[in-house]
Every structure is written in C-alpha cells, then in structure tokens.
N, C-alpha and C positions, 0 to 999 in steps of 0.2 A: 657489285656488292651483293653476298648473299642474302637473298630471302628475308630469312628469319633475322638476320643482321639488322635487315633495312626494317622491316617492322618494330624490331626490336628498341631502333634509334627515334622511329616516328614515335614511340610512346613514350621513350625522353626525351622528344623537343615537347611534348605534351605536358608532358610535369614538369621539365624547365619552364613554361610557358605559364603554368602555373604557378610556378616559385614566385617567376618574378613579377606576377600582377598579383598576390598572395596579398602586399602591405597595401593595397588599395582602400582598404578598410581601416589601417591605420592611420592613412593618410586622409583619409574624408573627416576621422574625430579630430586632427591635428588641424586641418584645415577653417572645420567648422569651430572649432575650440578655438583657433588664434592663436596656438602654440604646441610644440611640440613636446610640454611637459616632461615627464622623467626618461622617455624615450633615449635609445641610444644613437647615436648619426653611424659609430661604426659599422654596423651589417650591411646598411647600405653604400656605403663607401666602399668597403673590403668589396663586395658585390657588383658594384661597377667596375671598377679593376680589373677584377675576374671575368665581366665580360668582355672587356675589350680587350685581355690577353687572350681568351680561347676562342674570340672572332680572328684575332690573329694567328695565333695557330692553325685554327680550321681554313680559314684562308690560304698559307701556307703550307699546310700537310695536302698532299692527292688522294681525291676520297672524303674530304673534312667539311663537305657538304652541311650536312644535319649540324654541325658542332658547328658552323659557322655562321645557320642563319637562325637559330634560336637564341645565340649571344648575341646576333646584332642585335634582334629583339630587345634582348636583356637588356644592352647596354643604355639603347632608347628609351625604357622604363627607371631604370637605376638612376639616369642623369634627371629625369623628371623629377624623382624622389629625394636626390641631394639637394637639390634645388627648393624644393620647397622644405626642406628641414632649415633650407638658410634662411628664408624665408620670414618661413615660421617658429625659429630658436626662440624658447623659452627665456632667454637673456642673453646679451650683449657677451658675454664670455661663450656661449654654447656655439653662437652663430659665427663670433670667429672661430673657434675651435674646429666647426665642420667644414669652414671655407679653406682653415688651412691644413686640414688632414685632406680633404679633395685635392687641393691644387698640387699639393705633395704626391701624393700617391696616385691620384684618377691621372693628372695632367705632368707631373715629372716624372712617378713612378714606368708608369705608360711610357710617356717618350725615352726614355734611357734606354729601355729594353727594344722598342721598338729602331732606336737608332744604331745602339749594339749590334744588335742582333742582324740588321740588314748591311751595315755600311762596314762592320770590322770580323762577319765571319762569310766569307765567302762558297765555302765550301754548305750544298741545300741540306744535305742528309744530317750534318753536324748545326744545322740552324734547326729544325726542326726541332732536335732531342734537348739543343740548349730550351725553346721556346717551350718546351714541352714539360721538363724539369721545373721551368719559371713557376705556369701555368698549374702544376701540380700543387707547387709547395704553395701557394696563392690560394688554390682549391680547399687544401687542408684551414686555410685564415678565414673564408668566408663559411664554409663548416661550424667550425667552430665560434664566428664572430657574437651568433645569440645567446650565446655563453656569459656574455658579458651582463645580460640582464638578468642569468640565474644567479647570481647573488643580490642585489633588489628584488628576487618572486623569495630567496631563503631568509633576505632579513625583513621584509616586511609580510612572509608570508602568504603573499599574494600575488598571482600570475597574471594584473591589470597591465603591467608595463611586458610582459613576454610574449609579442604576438602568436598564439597558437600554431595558425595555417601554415605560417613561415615557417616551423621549426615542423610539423608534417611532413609539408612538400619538401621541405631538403632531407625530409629522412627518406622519402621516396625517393628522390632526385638521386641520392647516395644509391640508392640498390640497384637503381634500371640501370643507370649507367658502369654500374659496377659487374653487371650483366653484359652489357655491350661491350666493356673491355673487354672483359677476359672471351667472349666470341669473337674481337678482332684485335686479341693480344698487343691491347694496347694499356702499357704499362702507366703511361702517365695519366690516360684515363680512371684508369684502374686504382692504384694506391691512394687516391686522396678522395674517392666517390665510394672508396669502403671504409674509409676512416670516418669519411660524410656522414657514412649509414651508422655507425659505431657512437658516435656523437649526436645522431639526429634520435638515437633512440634515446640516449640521456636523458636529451631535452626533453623530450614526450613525457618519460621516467617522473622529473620532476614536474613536467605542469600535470599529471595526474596525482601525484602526490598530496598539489597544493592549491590544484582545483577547485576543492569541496569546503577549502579553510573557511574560517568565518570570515578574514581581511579579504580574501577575493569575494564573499556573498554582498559584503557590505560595499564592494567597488561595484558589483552589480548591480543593487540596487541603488547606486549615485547614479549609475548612467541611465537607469532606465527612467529617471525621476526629472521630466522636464525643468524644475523649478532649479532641485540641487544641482543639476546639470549647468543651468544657466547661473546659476551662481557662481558655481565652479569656475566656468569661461572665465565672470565678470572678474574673478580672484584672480585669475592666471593674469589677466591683460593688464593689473597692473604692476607684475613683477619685473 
C-alpha cells in the first residue's frame, strides 16, 4: 500500500474511531436520566449495519485492512449503543420499535447479504463490487440518518436532541475517506463518504443556525441545574 495512502487511511480509522465513541456522551445523559427521551434509535441502528457490512467487506476486498478493523470497532460500540437505547426506551412503543428495527436490519439485514453474497455468488471479483455497491448505498443511510432529528432541532428550535460531535465527526469521516477513495480509486468508498461530507455540512449548517436560539439556551440551562435536572429524570421515569 502506498505511503501517503496508508497514512491517509490511519487518519480515518482515527475519525471513524471518533465517530463511533462520539454518542458516549449521549449515552451517559440517557443512562444517568433513565431514558432515552426524544432521542432517535435510527442513527444508531443504520450505524451498526454499516459497520458490520464494511467489516465484511474490508475482510473480503485484499488490501481492506484499515476499513476492516475500525468497523469491527464500530460494530462493538454500535451494538453497545442499541442495546442500551433498548434498555433505556423512553416507553414501551420506542423500546419495541428499536428492538425490531435492530433485529430487521442489524441481525436479518446483515444475514441476507452476508448469505447472498457468500453462498449464491461464487465468482470473488463479482462479490466484492455486489458487497461493495451494498455497503455504499448503506453508507449514504447512515450519513444521512441525523437528519431525522433535524426536524425536532427546526420545529422546536433547539439542537438538545441533535448530538453535535456526531454530525462533526461524520462530516469529517465523509472527507478523509472521500480522500482515500479517490487515492485508491475506490468508487464505493468514494460516492457515499462525499455525499457523507455534503450532508454532514448541512447538519453542522443547521445546529449553527439554532445553536444560539433561546429553546437551545433554556435546554442549557435545564441541564446545567442539578435540581431541574433531577426533576426532569423524576418526570421522565414515570412516562
């Protein structure tokens, strides 16, 4: 592998690595809170998916080192994360809804492609680019997934429910690796880690927008207020 390739790659498993311990913050208020409040379970779901098709991939392609052991990563943080969002659902509909958007997509999703893919196409070069197409248009869903809370930051105004860091590091995650495609003209790396980046600026776009609002100052000033804090909790746990 060349050089500047290989350097290029160690700085996106750095910001992958990023990405994905990013909600750890979200998840200590959800955990300390007792619920997962208005939070969405999609990003993390679509995000597991996604790592454990581009472990497979990277496993599969020669050369797919780096893309291989920053997803296992991922995958080992992501499955953490769905898990306590089940956990921790804010109510009896949220908590089946993540269990069975997981088991659909992380655990059927996952198997169909991985059993396609190994046992009804034989030919390596033609598995690769099907795994690879998969893995792309996947890429482009978890991209996009924080999306889903920009309309909660536009109708309440407020960017308490849009984790910041997350929608950062995937906009960085979108350029390096959008970077390292096109130095090893890899297309499926490529088209959906610039769509990443395209999307990851949006999301930045709007939480600076709606940063400075008065509904995000007065969400600041709840979390920072041991008493309102603890109220809050006490209100959530009996929903």
């Amino acid at each position: 592998m060349d050089s500047t390739l290989f350097i290029i790659g160690v700085i996106g498993n750095i910001i992958s690595v990023l990405v994905f311990i990013s909600p750890i913050k979200t998840f200590w208020r959800i955990v300390r809170g007792g619920t997962t409040e208005e939070f969405e379970p999609a990003p993390y779901v679509l995000t597991l998916l996604n790592a454990l098709l581009w472990l497979y991939y990277g496993l599969t392609k020669p050369d797919g080192f780096l893309v291989a052991t920053v997803n296992g990563f991922g995958a080992v943080m992501e499955a953490i994360y769905v898990v306590l969002f089940i956990v921790y659902a804010a109510n009896h509909a949220t908590r089946v809804k993540t269990a069975k958007l997981a088991a659909a997509l992380d655990i059927g999703g996952f198997g169909v492609v991985f059993a396609a893919t190994t046992f009804a196409i034989s030919e390596f070069e033609l598995r690769i680019m099907v795994i690879g197409m998969i893995c792309a248009c996947l890429n482009v869903l978890m991209y996009g997934s924080p999306l889903a809370s920009m309309k909660t930051v536009i109708t309440t105004k407020s960017v308490e429910f849009m984790p910041f860091f997350l929608s950062f590091f995937l906009f960085l995650n979108g350029g390096v690796w959008a970077t390292y495609a096109v130095l090893d003209r890899d297309i499926f790396l490529g088209i959906p880690n610039g769509i990443g980046f395209v999307l990851g600026t949006i999301q930045l776009i709007v939480y600076a927008i709606y940063m400075n609002s008065k509904a995000s100052q007065c969400s600041k000033e709840t979390a920072s207020s041991p008493l309102l804090a603890s109220d809050r909790g006490e209100a959530s746990s009996h929903v």
